[in-house]
N, C-alpha and C positions, 0 to 999 in steps of 0.2 A: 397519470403523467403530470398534472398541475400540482400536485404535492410533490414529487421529484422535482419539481422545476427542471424538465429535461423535454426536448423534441420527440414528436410521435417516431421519428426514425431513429434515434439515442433508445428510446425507449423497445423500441422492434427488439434492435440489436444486445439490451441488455435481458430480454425476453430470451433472445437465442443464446445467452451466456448461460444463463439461468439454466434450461432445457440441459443444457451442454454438462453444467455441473454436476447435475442432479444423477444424469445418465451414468457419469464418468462415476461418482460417488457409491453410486452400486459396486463401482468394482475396485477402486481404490480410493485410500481413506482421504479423498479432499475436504470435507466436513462432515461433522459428528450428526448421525442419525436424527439427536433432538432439534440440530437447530435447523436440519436441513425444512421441517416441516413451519417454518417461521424466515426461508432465506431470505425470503425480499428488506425484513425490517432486519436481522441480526447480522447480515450479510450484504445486500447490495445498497441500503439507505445509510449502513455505516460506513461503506466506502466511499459514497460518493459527497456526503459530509467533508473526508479527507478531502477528494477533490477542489469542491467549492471553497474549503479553507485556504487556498493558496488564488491567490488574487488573479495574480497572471504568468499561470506556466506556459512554460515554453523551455525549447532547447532540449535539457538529457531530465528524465523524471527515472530514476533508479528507484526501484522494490525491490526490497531485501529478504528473503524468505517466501519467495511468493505463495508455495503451495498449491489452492486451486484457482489463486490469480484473485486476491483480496489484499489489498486493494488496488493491487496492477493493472489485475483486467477491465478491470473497472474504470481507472482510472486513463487504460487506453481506448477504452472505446467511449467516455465520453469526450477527452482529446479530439480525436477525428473530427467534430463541428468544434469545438470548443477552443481548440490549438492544435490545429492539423498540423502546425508543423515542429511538434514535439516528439521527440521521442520516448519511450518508451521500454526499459530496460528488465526485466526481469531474472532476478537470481532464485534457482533453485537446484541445490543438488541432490534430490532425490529424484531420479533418474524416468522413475513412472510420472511426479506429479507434471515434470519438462515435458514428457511427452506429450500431455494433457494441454500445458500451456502454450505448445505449439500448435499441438490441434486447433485450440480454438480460435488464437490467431491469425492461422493460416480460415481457418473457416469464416471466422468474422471479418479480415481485412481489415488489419490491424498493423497501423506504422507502431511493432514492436519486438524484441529481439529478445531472448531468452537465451542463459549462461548458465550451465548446467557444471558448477564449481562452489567449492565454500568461501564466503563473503571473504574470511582472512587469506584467502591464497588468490586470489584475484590483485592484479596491478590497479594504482588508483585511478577510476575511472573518470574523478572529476565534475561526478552530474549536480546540476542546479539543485535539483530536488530530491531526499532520500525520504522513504516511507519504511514502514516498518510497525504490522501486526499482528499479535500472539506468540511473537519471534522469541525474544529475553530481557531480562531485565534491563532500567534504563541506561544503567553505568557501559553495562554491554553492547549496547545499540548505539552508543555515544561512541564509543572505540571504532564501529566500523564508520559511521558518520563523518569521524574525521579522519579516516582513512580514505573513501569513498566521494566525498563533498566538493563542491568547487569556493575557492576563498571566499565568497558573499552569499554562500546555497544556505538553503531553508532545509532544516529534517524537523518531518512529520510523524509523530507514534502516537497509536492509539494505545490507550491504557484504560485498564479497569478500576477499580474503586480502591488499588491502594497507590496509585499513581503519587498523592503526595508521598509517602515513605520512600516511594525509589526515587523521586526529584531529589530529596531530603538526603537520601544516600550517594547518588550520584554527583551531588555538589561537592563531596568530604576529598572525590577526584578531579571532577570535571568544573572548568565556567562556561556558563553558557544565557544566552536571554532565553528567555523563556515564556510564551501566551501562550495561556491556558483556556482553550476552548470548550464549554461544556459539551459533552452528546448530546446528539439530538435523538441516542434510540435509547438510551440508558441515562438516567440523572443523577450515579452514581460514579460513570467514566468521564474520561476526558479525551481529549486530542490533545499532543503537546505540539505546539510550533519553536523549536529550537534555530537558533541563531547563534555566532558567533565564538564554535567551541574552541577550549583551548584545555590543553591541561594544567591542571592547580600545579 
């Protein structure tokens, strides 16, 4: 718990996310066999990195792809003490993983709402904050961000080790500011904190 930097009840609660995953993963593909036997550091220490990147959320926190709730779920159940009074948005439309991330919300008590639609056919929602992991490249994840965003919102993507190249390609369309946060599970990814997009 003192390495998370998280409360014994944060920590319960992402124990029972955890349990929840792993269960549900037996039977539909929320993460891949290898890393489930490594989830805490590949999986819940890199979500909640995204978390603590963002200084002071609050208001609408939209996840894009949720999947099996990385780093949604995460991201709402550490909310709860952290900014109870955020919400919590989650997009996925593969129909099984929705079911999954209802489940667990409804089990967890969790201030969060699941939209079980594809990110381009959704009206813009407006939220503060947009996340987005293992989803698609950056150019692409920038299209729904400023679709998605509110005028002064923060989008967070985690990226792996070629993260510069899609920055790099992403600029040839998009402006944007841009902090680059090292991982803290991998010294080869990054977190992007993006700001202010617009198109070139």
């Amino acid at each position: 718990m003192r390495s998370l930097n998280v409360s014994r009840e944060t920590y319960e609660k992402l124990q029972r996310y955890v349990d929840l995953l792993l269960a549900w993963t037996a039977k539909i593909n929320l993460i891949s066999k290898k890393s489930a036997s490594d989830v805490w550091r590949r999986h819940i220490i890199d979500s909640i990195q995204v978390f603590q990147s963002i200084e002071h959320p609050s208001k609408t926190w939209l996840d894009l792809g949720s999947g099996g709730g990385l780093p949604g779920l995460v991201v709402a159940i550490l909310a709860t003490e952290a900014s109870p009074e955020m919400k919590t948005v989650l997009v996925e439309s593969d129909l099984r993983k929705a079911a999954f991330l209802r489940n667990a919300i409804r089990e967890l008590d969790l201030h969060a709402i699941v939209m079980s639609e594809r990110i381009e056919n959704l009206d813009p929602l407006k939220a503060n904050i947009v996340s987005a992991r293992a989803l698609a490249d950056l150019e692409t994840l920038l299209s729904f961000a400023n679709l998605h965003l509110a005028y002064d919102g923060t989008a967070i993507f985690s990226k792996g080790e070629k993260w510069q190249k899609e920055v790099d390609k992403a600029r040839e369309s998009w402006r944007f500011d841009l902090d680059v946060i090292q991982s803290k599970t991998d010294p080869m990814a990054a977190i992007l904190k993006i700001g202010g997009i617009s198109r070139v």
